[in-house]
TORKOL-672016 format. One record per residue (C-alpha): x, y, z. Coordinates in Angstrom, 1 decimal, always signed. Layout:
REC       X       Y       Z
REC       X       Y       Z
...
//
This chain:
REC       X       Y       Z
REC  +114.9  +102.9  +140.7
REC  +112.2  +105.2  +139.5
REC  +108.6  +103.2  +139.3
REC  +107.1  +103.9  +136.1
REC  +103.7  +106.1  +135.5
REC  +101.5  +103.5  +134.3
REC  +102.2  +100.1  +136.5
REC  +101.0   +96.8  +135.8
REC  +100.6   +94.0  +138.0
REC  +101.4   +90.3  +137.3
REC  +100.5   +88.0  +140.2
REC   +99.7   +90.9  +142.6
REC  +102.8   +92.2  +142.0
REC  +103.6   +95.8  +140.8
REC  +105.7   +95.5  +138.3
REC  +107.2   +97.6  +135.7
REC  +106.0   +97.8  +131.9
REC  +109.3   +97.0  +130.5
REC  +108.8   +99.4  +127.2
REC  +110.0  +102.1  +129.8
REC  +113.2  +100.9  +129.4
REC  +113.7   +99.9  +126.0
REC  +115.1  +103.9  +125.1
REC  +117.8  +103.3  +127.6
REC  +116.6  +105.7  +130.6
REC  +114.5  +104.3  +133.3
REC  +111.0  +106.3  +133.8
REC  +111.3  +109.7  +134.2
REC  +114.9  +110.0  +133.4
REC  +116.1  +111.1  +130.3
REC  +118.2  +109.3  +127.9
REC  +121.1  +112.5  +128.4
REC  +121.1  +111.5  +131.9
REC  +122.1  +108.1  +131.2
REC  +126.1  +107.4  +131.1
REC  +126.7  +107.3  +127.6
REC  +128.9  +104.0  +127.7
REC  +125.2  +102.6  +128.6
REC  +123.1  +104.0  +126.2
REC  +121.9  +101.8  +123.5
REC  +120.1  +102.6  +120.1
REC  +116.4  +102.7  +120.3
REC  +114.3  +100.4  +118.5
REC  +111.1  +101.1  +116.8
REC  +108.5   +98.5  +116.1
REC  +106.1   +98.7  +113.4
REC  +102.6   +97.0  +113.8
REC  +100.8   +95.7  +110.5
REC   +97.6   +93.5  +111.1
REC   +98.5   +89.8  +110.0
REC   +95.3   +89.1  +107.5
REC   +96.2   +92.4  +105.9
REC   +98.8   +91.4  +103.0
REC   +99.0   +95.4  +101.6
REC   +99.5   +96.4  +105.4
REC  +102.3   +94.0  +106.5
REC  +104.0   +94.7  +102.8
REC  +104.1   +98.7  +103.5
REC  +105.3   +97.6  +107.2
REC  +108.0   +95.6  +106.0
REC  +108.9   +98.3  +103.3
REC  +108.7  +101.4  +105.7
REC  +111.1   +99.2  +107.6
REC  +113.7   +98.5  +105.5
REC  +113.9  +102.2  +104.0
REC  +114.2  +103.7  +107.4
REC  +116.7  +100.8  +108.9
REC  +119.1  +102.2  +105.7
REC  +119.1  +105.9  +107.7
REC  +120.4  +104.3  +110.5
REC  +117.6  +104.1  +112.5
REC  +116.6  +100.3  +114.3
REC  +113.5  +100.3  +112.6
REC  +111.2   +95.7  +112.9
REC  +108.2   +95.5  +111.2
REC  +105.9   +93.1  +113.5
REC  +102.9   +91.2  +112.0
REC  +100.2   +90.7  +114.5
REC   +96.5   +91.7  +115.4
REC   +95.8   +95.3  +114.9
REC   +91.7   +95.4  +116.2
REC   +91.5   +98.1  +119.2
REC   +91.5   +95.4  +121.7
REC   +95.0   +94.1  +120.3
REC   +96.2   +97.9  +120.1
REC   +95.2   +97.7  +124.1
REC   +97.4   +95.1  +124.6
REC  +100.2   +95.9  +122.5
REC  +100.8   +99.6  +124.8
REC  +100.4   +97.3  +127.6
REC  +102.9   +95.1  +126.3
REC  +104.8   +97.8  +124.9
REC  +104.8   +95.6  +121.2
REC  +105.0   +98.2  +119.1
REC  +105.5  +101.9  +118.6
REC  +104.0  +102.6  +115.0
REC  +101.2  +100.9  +113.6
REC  +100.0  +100.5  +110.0
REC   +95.8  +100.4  +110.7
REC   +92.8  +100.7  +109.2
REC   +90.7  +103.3  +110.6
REC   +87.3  +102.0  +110.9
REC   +87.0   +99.8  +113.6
REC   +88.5  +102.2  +115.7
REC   +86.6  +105.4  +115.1
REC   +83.7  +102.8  +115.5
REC   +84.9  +101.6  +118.9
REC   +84.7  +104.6  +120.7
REC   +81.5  +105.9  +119.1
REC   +79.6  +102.6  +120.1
REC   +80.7  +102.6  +123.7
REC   +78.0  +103.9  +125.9
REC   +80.9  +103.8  +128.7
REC   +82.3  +107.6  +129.7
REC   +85.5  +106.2  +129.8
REC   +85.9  +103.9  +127.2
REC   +89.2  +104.5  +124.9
REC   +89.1  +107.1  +121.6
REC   +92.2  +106.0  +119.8
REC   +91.7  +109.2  +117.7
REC   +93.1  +110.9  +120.5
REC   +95.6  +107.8  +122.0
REC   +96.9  +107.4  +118.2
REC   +97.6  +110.1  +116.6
REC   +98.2  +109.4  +112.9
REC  +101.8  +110.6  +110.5
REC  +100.3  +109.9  +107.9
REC   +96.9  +109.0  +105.6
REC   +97.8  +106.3  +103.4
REC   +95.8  +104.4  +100.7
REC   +92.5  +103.3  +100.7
REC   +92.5   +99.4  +101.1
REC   +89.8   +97.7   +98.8
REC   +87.8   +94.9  +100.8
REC   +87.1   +91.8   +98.7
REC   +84.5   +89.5   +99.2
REC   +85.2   +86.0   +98.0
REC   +82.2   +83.6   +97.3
REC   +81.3   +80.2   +95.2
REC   +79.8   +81.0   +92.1
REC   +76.4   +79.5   +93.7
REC   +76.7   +83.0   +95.6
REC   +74.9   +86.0   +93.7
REC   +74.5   +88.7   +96.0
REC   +75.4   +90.1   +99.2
REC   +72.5   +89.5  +101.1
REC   +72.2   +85.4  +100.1
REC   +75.0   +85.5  +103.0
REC   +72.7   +85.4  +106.0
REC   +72.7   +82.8  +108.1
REC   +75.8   +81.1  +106.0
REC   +79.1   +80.8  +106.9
REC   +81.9   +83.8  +106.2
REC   +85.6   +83.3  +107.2
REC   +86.7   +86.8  +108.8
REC   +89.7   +85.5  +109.5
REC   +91.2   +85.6  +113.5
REC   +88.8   +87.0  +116.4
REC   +91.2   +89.5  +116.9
REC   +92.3   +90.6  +114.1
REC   +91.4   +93.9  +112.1
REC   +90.3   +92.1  +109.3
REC   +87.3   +90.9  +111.4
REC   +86.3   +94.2  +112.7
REC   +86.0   +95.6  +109.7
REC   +83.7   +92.4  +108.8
REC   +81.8   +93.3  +111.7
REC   +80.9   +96.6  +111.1
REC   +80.2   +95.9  +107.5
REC   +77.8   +93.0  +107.9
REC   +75.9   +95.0  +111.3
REC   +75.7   +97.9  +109.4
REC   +74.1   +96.4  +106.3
REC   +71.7   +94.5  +108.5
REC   +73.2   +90.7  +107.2
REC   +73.9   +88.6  +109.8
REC   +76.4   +85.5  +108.7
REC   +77.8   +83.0  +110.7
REC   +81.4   +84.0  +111.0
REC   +84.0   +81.9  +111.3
REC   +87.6   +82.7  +112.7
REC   +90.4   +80.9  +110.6
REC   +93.5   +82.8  +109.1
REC   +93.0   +83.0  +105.2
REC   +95.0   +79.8  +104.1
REC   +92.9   +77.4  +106.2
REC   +89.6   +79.1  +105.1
REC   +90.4   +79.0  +101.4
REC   +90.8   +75.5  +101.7
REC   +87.3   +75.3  +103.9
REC   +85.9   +77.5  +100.8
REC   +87.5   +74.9   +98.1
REC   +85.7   +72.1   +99.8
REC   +82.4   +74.2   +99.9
REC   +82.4   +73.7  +104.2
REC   +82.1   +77.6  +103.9
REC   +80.4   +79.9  +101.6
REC   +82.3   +82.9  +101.4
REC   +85.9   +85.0  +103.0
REC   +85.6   +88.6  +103.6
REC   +89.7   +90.2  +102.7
REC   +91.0   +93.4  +103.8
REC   +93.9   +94.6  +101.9
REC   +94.3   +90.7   +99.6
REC   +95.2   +92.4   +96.9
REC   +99.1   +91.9   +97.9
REC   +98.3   +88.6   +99.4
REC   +99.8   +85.8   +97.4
REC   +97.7   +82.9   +98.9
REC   +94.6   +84.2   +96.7
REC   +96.5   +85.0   +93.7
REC   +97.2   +81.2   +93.7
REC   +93.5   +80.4   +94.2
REC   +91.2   +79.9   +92.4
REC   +92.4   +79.4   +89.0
REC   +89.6   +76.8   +88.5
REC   +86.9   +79.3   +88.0
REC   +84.6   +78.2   +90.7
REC   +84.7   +81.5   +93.2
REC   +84.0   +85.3   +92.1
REC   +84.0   +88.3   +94.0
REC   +80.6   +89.5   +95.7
REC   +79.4   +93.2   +94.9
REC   +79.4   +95.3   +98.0
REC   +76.7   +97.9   +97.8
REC   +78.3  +101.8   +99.2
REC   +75.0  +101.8  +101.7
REC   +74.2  +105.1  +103.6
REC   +75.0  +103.1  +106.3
REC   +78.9  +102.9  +105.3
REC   +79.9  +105.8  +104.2
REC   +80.8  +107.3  +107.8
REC   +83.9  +104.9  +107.6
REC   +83.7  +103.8  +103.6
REC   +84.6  +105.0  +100.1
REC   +83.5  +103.3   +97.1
REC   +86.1  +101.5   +95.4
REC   +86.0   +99.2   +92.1
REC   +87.9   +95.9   +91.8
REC   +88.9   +94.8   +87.8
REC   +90.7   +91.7   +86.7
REC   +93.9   +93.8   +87.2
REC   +93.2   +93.5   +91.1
REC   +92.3   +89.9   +91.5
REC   +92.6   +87.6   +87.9
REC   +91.5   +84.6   +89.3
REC   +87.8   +85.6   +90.4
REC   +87.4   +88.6   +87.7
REC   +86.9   +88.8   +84.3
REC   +88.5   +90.8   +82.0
REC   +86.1   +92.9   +81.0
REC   +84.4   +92.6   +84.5
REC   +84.3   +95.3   +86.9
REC   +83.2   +94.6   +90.3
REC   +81.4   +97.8   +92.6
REC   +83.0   +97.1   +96.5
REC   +84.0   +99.4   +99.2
REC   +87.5  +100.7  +100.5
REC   +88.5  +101.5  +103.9
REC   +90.9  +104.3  +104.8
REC   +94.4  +103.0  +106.6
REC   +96.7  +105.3  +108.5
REC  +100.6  +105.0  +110.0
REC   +99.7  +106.0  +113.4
REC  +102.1  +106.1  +116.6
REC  +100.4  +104.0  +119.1
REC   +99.9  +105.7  +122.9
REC  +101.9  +108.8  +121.6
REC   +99.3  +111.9  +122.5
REC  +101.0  +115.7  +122.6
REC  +103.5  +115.9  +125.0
REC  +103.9  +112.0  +125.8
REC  +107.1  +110.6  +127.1
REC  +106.7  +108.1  +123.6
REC  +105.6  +111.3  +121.3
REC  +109.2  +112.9  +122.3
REC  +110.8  +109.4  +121.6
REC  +109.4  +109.0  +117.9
REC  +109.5  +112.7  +116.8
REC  +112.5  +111.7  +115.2
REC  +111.5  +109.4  +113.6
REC  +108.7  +110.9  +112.1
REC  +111.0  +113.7  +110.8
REC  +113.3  +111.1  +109.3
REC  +110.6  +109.6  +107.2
REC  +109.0  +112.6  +106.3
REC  +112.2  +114.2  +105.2
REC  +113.3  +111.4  +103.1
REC  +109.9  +110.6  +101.9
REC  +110.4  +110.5   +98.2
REC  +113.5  +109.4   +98.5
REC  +112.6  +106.1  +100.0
REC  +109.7  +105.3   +97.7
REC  +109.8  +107.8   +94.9
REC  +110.9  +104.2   +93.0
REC  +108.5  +102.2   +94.8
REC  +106.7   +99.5   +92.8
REC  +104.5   +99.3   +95.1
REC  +101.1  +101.4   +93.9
REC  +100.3  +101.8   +97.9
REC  +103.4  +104.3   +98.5
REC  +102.5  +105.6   +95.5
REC   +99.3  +107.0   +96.3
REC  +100.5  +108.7   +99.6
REC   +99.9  +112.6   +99.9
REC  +101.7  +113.5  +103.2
REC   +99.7  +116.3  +104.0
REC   +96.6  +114.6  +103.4
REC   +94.2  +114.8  +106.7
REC   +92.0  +112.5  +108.0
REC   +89.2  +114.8  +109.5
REC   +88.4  +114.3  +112.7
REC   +91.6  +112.9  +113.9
REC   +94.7  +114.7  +115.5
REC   +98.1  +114.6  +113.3
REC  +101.3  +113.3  +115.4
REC  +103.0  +116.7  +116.7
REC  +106.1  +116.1  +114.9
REC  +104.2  +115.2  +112.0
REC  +102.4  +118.2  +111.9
REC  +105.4  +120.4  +112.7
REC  +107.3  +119.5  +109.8
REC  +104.2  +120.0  +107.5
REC  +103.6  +123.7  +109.2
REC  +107.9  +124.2  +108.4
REC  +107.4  +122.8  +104.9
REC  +104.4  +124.2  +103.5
REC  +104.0  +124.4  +100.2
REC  +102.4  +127.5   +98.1
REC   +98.7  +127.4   +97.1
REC   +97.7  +125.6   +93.9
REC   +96.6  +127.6   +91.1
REC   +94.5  +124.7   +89.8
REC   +92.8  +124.7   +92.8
REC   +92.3  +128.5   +92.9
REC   +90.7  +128.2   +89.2
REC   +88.6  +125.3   +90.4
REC   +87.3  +127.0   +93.1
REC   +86.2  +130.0   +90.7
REC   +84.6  +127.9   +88.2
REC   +83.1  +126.5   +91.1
REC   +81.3  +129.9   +91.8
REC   +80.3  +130.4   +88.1
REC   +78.9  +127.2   +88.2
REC   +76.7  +127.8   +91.3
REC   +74.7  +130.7   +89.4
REC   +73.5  +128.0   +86.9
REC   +70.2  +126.8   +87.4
REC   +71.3  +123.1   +88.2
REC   +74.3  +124.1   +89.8
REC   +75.4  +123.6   +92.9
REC   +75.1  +126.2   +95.9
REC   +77.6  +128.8   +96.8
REC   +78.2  +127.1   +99.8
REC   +78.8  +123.7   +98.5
REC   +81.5  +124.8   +96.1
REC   +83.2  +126.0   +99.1
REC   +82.7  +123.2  +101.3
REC   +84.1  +121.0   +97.8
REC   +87.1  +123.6   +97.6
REC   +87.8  +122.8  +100.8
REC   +88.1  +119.2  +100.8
REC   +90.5  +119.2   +97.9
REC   +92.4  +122.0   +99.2
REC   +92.6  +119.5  +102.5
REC   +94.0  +116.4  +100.5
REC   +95.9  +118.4   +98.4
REC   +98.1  +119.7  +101.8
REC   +97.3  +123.6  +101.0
REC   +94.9  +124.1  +103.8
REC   +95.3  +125.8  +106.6
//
């Protein structure tokens, strides 16, 4: 037997982490050394966070499209915080993960401790994916933002991701609620009763419990203000009736923020036993990219640009091997953008030479053309 890299102990016991074995070679041997009347098919797992309805929909989607390729593909609902990412590579619960990215640029940059995790580096991402809209649901009594001090705010499960984003929110806009920890069903029926005042959603609007609340008019959702504060980790976003019909009027439109969310591989950095074992993987689903949800329903799929970069934060090798190997030729639009760009920098009230670049830039980097 060949003890794995990175032991645990149970008991005082050094034991093995049994996701060394689930590829069907024991550590440091490689699945070609294996006889092949023992090898078995691997099996991915695919993390969404459990209060996030959009995440755990795009889990269960990405899935099914890659089980149909005959890969062993299980989408998992569970906690997807940083401290739940900890435990699932010691657990070895998942291989993919379907996050949102604030709470864990934000937990390494408020650690003081030299050795505290950066999960920009332990999870590299495949690929950007769609901004989630957050949604703060509150009785009507509720006007503003800021009337939430001191009252209570569901934030759903301690460690959920759905709470750290609360978290950071409510620190960072200096409001200080009482939070309360119940999953969204139970707290929409605490909000119905008025024992709370208000639920903060990540990703609701794929969750069917709230489109089946609040039909009675009593609850609306709160404006979030796009703070200086927020917009390290935030975009603006804008919520309409189309979103959420039973808290928005028709002709109401509703100011919030969005965070950004990312397919990462968990524990995967370059050259990683894991990295090697999802590269294909990643091929597979970047390969057949539009075939599996060029008919999506689904506006979340939609929205994905593959070559889309989050700055800052280190692309999955195989991820970013396929994009070099596949990259497309550079946008003319752009190219005329960029020139009118220039023009418009000699104008008195135009913008700098330097600032058109840095705006070419940017949409050269989300349109995939960049270097």
């Amino acid at each position: 037997m060949v003890r794995y890299d990175k032991p645990i102990f149970h008991n005082g016991h050094r034991v093995l982490w049994h996701g060394a074995w689930r590829d069907g070679a024991a550590p440091g041997e490689s699945a070609a050394a294996k006889p092949a009347a023992s090898a078995k098919p691997q099996d991915f797992l695919i993390l969404a966070d459990r209060a996030d309805a959009s995440a755990t929909r795009m889990a269960a989607e990405l899935a099914s499209a890659t089980e149909t390729s005959g890969q062993h593909v299980k989408a998992v609902s569970g906690d997807a915080s940083p401290a739940a990412l900890d435990k699932a590579v010691s657990g070895d619960s998942a291989d993919l993960a379907i996050v949102a990215t604030d709470s864990l640029v934000d937990s390494h940059k408020s650690q003081t401790d030299a050795g505290a995790v950066d999960w920009r580096a332990r999870a590299p991402y495949l690929a950007r994916l769609a901004s989630e809209p957050i949604a703060l649901i509150a009785r009507r009594s509720v006007a503003d933002i800021h009337e939430l001090a001191g009252r209570k705010v569901n934030v759903d499960t301690a460690g959920s991701a759905n709470a750290a984003s609360a978290a950071i929110v409510f620190s960072r806009l200096n409001i200080a609620p009482d939070m309360t920890n119940e999953p969204l069903l139970v707290a929409l029926a605490s909000l119905a009763r008025g024992e709370i005042d208000a639920i903060f959603v990540v990703g609701g609007n794929d969750s069917r419990a709230l489109a089946d609340f609040g039909k009675d008019g009593r609850f609306h959702i709160l404006a979030i203000p796009y703070a200086p504060a927020l917009q390290a980790l935030y975009c603006p976003m804008r919520l309409t009736a189309r979103d959420q019909p039973s808290f928005i009027g028709v002709d109401e439109k509703i100011d919030t923020i969005g965070v950004t969310t990312a397919l990462v591989a968990i524990d995967a950095p370059p050259d990683s036993p894991r990295a090697s074992r999802l590269a294909p993987l990643a091929n597979l689903l970047f390969e057949k990219f539009d075939h599996f949800f060029g008919a999506s329903n689904n506006l979340n799929w939609k929205g994905v640009n593959l070559a889309a970069q989050i700055a800052g934060w280190p692309r999955f090798g195989a991820a970013q091997a396929w994009l070099n190997e596949n990259k497309g030729a550079p946008n003319a639009a752009l190219e005329t953008f960029r020139t009118m760009a220039q023009t418009a920098a000699a104008a008195s009230e135009g913008p700098s030479g330097a600032d058109a670049d840095r705006l070419y830039e940017s949409l050269m980097q989300w349109s995939g053309t960049a270097n």
